[in-house]
Backbone bond lengths (Angstrom), bond angles and torsions (degrees), N, CA, C in turn:
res aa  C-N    CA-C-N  psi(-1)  N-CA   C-N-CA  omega(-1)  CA-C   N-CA-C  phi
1 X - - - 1.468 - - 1.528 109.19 -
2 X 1.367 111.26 127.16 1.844 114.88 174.03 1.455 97.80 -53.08
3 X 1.316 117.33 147.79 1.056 133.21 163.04 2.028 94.25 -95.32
4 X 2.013 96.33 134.66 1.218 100.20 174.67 1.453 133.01 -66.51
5 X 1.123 129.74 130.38 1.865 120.17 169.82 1.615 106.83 -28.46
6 X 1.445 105.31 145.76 1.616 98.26 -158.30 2.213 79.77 -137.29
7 X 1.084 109.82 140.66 1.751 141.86 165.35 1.449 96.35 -50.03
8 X 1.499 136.82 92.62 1.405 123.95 -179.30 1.347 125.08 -119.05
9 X 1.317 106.71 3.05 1.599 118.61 -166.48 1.804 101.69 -154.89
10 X 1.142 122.39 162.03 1.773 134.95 163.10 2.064 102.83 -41.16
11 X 1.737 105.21 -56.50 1.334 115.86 -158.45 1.147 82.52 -63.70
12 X 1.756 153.78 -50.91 1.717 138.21 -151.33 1.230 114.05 -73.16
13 X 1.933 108.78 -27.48 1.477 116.62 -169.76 1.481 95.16 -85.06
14 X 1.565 129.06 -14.80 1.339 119.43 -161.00 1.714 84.70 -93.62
15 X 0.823 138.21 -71.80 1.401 148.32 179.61 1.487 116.52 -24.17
16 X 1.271 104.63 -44.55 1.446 112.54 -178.40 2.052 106.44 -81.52
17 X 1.160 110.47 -4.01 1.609 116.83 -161.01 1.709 94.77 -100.22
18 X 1.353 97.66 -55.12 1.831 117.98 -177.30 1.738 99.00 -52.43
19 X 1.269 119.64 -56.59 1.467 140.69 164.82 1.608 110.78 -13.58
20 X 1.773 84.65 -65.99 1.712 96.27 -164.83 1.563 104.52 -81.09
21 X 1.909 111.11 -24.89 1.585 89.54 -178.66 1.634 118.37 -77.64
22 X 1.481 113.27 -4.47 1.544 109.45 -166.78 1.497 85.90 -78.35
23 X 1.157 160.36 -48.86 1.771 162.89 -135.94 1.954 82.94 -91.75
24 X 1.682 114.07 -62.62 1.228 116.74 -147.65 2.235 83.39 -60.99
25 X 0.964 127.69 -49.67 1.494 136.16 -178.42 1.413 97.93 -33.95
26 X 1.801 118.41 -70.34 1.246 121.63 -155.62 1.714 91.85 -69.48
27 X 0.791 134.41 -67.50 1.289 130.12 -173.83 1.632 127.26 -41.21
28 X 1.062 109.85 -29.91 1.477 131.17 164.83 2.000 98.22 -68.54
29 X 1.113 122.75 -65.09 1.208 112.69 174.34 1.608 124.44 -77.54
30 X 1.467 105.55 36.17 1.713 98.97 177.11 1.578 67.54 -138.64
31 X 0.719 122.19 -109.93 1.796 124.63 -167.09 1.353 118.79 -14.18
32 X 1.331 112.66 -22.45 1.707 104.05 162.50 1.382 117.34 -103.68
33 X 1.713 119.24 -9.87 1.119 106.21 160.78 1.484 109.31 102.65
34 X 1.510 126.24 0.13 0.858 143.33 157.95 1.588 122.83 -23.42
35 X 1.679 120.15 -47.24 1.129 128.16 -165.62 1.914 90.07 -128.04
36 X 1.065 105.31 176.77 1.440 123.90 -175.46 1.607 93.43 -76.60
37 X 1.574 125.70 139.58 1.429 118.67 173.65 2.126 123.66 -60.76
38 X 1.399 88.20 -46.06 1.639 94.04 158.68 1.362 127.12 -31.49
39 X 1.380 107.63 -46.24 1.423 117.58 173.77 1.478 131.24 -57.59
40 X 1.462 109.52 -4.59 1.084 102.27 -167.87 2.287 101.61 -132.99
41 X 0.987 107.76 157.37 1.476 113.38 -168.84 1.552 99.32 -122.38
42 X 1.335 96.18 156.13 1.780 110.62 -172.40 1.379 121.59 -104.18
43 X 1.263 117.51 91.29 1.396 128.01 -176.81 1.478 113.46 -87.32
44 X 1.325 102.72 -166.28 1.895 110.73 176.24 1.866 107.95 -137.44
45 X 0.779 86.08 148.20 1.953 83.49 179.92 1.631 93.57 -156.89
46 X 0.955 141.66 131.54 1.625 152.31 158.94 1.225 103.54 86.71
47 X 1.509 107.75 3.48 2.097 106.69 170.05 1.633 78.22 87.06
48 X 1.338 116.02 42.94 1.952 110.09 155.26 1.161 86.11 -173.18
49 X 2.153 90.95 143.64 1.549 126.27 -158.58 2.013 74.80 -74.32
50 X 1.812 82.07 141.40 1.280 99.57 163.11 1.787 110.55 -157.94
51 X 1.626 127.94 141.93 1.025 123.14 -160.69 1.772 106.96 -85.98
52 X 1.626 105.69 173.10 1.655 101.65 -175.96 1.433 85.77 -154.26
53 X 1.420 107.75 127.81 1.741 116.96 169.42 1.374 107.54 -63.19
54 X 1.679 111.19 117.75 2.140 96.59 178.91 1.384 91.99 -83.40
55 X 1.348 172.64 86.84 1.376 159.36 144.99 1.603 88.93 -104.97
56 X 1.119 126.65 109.16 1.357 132.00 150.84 1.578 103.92 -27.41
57 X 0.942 133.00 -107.96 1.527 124.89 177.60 1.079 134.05 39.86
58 X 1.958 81.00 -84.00 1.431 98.40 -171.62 1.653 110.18 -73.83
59 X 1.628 118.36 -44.15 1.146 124.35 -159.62 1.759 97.51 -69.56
60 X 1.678 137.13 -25.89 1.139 127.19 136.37 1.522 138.99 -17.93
61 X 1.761 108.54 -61.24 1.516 113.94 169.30 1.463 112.30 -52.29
62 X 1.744 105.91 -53.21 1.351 106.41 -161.62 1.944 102.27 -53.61
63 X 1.324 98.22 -56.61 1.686 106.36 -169.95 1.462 106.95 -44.83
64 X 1.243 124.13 -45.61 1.442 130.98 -172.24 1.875 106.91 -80.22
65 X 1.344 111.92 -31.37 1.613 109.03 151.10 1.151 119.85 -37.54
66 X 1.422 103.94 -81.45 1.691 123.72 179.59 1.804 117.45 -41.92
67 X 1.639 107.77 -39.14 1.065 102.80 -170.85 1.938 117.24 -65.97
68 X 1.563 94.19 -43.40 1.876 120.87 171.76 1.621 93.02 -45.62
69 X 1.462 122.08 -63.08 1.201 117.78 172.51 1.229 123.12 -6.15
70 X 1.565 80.62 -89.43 2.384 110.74 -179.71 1.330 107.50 -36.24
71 X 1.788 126.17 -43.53 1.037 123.23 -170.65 1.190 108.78 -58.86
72 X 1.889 120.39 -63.39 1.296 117.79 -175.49 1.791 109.18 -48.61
73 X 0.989 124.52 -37.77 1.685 113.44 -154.05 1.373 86.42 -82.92
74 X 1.765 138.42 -40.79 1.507 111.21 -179.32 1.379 108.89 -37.88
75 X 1.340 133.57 -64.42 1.652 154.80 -171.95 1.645 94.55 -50.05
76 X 1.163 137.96 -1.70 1.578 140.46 -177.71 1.615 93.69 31.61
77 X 1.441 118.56 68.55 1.191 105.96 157.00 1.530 108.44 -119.63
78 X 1.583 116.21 -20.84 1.631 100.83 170.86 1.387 146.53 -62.69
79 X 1.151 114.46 117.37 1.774 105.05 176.65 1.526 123.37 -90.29
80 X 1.254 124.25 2.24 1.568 138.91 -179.57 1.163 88.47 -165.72
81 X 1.696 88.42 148.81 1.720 101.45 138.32 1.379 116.43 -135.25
82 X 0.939 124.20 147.65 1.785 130.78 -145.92 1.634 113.30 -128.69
83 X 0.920 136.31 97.88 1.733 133.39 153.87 1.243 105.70 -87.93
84 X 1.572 86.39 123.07 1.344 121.43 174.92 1.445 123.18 -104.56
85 X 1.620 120.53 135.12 1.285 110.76 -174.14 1.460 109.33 -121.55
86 X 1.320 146.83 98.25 1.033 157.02 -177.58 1.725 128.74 -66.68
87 X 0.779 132.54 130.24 1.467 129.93 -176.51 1.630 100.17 -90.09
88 X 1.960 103.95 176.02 1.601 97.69 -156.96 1.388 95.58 -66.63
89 X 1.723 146.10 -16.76 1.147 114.97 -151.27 1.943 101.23 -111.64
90 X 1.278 88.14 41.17 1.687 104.71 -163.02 1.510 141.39 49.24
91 X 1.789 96.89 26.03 1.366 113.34 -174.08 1.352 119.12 -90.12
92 X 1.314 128.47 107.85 1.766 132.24 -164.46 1.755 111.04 -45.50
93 X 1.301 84.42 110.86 1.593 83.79 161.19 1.387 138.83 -104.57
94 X 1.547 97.72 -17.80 1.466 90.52 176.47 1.859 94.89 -152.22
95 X 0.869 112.38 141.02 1.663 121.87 160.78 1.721 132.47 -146.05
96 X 1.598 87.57 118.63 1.175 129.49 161.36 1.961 128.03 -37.87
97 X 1.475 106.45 65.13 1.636 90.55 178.07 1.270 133.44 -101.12
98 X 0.932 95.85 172.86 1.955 98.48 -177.68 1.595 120.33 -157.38
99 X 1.118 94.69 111.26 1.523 112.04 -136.47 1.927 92.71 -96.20
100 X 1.031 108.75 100.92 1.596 122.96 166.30 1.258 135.24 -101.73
101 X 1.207 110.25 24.98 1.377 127.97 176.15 1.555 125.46 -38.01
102 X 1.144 74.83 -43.32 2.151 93.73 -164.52 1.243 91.57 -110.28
103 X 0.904 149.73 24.71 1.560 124.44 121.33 0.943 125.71 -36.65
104 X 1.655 121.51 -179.28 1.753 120.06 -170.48 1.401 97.50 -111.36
105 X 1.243 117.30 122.35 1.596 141.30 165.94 1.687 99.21 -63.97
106 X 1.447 100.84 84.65 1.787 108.27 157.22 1.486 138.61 -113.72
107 X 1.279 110.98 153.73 1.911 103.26 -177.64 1.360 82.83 -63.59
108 X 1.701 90.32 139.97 1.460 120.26 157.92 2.135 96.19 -54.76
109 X 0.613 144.98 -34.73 1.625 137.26 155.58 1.325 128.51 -44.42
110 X 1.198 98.07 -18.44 2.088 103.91 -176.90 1.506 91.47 -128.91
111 X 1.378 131.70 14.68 0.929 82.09 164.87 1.904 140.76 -102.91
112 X 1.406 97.99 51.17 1.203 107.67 -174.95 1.932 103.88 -130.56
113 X 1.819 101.18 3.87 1.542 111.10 163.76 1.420 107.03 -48.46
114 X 1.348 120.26 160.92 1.541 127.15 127.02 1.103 120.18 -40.66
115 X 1.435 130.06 151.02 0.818 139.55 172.99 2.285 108.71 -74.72
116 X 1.729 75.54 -51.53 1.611 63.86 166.71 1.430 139.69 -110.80
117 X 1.467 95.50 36.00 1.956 110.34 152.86 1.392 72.90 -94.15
118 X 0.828 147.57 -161.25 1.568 162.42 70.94 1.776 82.72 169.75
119 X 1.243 121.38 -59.24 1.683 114.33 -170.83 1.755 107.12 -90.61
120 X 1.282 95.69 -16.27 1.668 86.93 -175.89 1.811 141.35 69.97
121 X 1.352 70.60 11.70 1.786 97.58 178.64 1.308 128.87 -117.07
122 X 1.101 127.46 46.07 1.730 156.46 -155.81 1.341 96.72 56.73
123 X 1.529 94.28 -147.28 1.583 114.79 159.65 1.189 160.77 -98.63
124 X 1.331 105.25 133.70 1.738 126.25 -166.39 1.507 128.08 -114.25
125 X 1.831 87.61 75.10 1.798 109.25 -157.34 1.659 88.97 -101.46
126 X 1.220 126.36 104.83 1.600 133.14 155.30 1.640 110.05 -52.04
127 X 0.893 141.82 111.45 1.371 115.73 158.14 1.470 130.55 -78.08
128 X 1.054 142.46 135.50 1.461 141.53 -123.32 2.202 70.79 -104.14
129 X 0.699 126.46 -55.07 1.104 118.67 -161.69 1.389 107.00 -39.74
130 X 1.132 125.90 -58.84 1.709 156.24 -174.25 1.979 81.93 -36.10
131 X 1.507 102.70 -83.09 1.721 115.84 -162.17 1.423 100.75 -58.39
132 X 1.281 129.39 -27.26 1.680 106.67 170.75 1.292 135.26 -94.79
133 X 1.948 111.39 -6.05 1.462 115.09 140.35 1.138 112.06 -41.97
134 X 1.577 119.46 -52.04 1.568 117.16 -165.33 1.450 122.16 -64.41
135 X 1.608 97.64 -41.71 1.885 99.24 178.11 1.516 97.63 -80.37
136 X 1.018 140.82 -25.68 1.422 104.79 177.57 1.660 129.99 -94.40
137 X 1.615 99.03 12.88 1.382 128.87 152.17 1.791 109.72 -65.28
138 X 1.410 106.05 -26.33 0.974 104.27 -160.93 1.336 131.32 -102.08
139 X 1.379 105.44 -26.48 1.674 161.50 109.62 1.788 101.36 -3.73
140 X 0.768 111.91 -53.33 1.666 133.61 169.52 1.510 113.64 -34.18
141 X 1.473 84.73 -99.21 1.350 122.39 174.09 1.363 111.61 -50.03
142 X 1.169 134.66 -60.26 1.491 134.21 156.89 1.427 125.90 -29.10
143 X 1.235 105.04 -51.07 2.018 115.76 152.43 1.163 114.98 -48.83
144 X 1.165 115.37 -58.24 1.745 125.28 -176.77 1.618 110.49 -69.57
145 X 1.314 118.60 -39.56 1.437 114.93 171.21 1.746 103.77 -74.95
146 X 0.833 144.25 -36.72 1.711 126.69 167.16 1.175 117.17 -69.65
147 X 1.320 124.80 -17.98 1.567 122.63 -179.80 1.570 110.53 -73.80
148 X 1.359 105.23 -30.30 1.790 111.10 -179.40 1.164 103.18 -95.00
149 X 1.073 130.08 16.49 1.816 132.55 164.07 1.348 118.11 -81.08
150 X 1.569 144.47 122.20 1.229 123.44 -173.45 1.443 118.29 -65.94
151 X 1.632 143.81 153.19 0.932 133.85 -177.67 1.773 112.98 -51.83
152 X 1.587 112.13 154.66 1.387 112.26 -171.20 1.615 100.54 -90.73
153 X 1.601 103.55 -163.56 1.841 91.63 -169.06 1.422 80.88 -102.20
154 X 1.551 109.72 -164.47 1.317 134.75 -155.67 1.799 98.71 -82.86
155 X 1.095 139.18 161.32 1.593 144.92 149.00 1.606 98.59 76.08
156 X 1.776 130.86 21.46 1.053 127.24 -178.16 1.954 97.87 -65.21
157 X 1.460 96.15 144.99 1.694 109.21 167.58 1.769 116.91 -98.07
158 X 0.924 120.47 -170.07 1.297 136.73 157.11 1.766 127.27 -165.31
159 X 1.371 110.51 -164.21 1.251 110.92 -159.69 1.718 121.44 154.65
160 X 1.063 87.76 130.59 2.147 102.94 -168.95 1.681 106.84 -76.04
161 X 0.744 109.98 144.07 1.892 113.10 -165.04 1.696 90.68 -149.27
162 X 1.600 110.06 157.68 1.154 103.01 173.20 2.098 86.85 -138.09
163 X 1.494 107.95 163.73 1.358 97.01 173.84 1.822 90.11 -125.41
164 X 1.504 99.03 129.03 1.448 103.20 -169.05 1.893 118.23 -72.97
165 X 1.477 127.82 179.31 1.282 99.24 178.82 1.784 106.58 -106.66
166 X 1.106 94.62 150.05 1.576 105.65 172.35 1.723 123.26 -14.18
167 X 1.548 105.55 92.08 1.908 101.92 -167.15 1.447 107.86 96.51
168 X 1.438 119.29 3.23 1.141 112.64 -175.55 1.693 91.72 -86.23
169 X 1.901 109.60 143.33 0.892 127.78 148.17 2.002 133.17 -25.80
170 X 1.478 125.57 114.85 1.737 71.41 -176.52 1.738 108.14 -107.73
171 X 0.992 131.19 173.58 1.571 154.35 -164.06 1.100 111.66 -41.91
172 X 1.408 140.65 28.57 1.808 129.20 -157.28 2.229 91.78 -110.92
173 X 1.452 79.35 148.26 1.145 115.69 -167.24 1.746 144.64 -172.96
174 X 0.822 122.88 -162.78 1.623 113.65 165.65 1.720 98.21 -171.22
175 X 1.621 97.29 140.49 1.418 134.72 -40.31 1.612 113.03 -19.91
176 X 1.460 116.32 148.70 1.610 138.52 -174.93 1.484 95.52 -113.91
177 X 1.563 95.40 105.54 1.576 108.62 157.66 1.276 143.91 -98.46
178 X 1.764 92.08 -10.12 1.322 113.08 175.10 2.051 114.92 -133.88
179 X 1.573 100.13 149.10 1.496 84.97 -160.03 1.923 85.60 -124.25
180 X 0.860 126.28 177.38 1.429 129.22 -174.55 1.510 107.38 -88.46
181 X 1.528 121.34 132.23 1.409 127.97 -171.13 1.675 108.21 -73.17
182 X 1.532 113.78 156.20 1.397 117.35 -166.09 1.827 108.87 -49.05
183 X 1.326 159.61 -161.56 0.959 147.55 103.78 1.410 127.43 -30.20
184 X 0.978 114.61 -48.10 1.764 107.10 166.69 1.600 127.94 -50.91
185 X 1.463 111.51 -10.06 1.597 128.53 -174.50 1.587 94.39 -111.98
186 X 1.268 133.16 -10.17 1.448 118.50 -148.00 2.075 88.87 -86.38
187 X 1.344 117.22 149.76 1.733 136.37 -157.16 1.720 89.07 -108.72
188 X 1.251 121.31 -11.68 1.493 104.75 -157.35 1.765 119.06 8.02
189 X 1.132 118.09 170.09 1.214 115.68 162.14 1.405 144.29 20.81
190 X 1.240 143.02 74.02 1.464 141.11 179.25 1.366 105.87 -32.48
191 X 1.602 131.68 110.42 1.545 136.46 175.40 1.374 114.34 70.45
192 X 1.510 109.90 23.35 1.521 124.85 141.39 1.295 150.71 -108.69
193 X 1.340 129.22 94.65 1.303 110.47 -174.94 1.196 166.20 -91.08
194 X 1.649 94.38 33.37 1.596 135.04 148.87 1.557 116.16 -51.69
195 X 0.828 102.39 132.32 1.749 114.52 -179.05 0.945 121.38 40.52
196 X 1.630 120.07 49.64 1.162 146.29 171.87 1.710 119.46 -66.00
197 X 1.177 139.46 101.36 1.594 115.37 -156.61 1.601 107.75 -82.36
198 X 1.239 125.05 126.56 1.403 137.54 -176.98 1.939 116.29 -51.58
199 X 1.592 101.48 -5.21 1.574 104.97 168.37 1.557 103.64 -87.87
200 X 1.389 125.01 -18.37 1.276 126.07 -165.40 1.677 112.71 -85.55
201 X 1.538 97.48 122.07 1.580 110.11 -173.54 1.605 106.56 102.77
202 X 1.363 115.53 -34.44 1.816 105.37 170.04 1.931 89.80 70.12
203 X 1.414 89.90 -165.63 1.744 112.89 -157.48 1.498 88.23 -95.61
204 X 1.826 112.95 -37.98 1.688 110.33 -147.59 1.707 89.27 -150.00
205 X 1.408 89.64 146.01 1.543 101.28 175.46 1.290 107.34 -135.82
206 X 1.347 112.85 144.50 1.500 119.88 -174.61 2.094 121.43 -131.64
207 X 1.134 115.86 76.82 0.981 109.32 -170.38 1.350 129.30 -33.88
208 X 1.069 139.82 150.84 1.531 154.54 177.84 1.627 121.84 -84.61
209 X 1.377 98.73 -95.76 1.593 112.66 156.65 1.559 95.95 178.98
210 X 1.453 95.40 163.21 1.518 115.41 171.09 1.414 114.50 -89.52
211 X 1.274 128.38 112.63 1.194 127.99 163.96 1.819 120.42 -76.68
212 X 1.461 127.11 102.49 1.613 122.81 -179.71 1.260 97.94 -118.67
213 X 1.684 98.51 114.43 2.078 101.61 169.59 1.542 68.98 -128.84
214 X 1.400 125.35 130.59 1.812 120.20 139.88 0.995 109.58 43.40
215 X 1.420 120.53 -138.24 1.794 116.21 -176.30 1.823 113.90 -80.07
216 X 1.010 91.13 3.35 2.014 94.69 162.06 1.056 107.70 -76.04
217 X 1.679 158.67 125.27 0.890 160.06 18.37 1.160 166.87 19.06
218 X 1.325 120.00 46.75 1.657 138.83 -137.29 1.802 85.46 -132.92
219 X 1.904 98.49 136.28 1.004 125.72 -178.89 1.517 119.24 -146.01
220 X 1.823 108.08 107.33 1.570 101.42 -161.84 1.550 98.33 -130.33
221 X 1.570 99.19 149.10 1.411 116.88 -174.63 1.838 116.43 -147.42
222 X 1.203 104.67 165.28 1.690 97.91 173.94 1.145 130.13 -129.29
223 X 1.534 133.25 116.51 1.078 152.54 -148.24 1.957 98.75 -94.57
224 X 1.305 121.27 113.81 1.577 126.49 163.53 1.481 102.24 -79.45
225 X 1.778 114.74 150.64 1.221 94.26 171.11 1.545 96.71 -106.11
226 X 1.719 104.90 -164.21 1.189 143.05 163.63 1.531 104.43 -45.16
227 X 1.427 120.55 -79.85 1.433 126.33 170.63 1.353 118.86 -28.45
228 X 1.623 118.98 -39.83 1.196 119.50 -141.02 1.974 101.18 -87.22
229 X 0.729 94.18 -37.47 1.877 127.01 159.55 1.829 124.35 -42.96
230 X 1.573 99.23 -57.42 1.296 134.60 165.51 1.719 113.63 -37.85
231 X 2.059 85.36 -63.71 1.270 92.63 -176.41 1.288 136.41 -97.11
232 X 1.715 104.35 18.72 1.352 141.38 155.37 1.393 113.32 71.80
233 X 1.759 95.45 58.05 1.443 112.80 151.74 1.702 116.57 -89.40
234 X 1.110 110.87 -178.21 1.455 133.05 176.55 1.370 104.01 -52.07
């Protein structure tokens, strides 16, 4: 019997995460309707049909999203990452999280160690099989939680956000890939509730599922906003 591909380092768990958000992205923009349905083609990822926008373009932004992503989480500074879907007058209607907290905070230098050189406590073999039952459990449910969402209004936007972790540095540079979220998105403080942004938490939350393999740890849910309510959706 093959023994399964097994999670052995930070770079396999990062790879396998970036993986699941480019599918969890496209799927978020076919199930809400974001793009025209035509636009999009029917693939498979975890051994379940899942859709993919063909517009070069877009599938460009997304890749170059995802990639800005990877960068921050080598640097273990992300604590979410968030798609956001905005209505025309840029008022949040719906957000998308994905909660990476508990991952393992490693030098961008190890992260292609073992896990168990690196902790020193035998072995810490994920099997990849295990975590992609789970994401495409998750993959699931994520379908099924946008399908019970009422349709959004017409000219809705979106956009990849990350919320950094507590002391984390944030992203400035040139080229600028990342720009600072409205005040209504801003996290201030981990276990403060000073400068808390009033888009954060929405009206309704809808859990996802918890993904636990070893140091995989991913926890996603969906936030309705204020607006979305307002403008007398579901």
């Amino acid at each position: 019997m093959t023994t399964p591909p097994t999670l052995t380092n930070y770079q396999s768990i990062l790879q396998t995460f970036t993986d699941f958000l480019t599918v969890a992205i496209h799927t978020i923009l076919y199930e809400r309707a974001l793009y025209p349905s035509n636009t999009f083609i029917s693939t498979r990822k975890y051994n379940f049909p899942v859709r993919q926008n063909r517009h070069p373009k877009v599938c460009a932004w997304i890749n170059d999203a995802v990639s800005n992503v990877s960068t921050l989480m080598l640097k273990g500074t992300v604590r979410r990452v968030v798609v956001v879907i905005y209505n025309q007058d840029l008022e949040v209607m719906e957000r998308y999280l994905f909660d990476v907290e508990r991952f393992p905070v490693v030098d961008p230098k190890e992260a292609l160690t073992e896990f168990e050189a690196r902790e020193g406590q035998g072995e810490m073999k994920i099997s990849i099989t295990d975590v992609e039952e789970q994401l495409r459990a998750t993959i699931r449910r994520l379908t099924y939680a946008c399908s019970k969402m009422g349709p959004l209004p017409e000219g809705c936007t979106y956009t990849v956000a990350v919320e950094l972790r507590d002391k984390a540095d944030p992203p400035i540079g040139h080229p600028q890939p990342w720009i600072p979220s409205e005040p209504s998105l801003q996290t201030g403080e981990k276990g403060s509730s000073e400068n808390i942004g009033s888009d954060l938490g929405g009206v309704k939350s809808t859990p996802v599922r918890l993904v636990e393999a070893g140091e995989f740890i991913l926890e996603t849910w969906v936030e309705e906003g204020r607006a979305k309510y307002h403008d007398g959706g579901d």
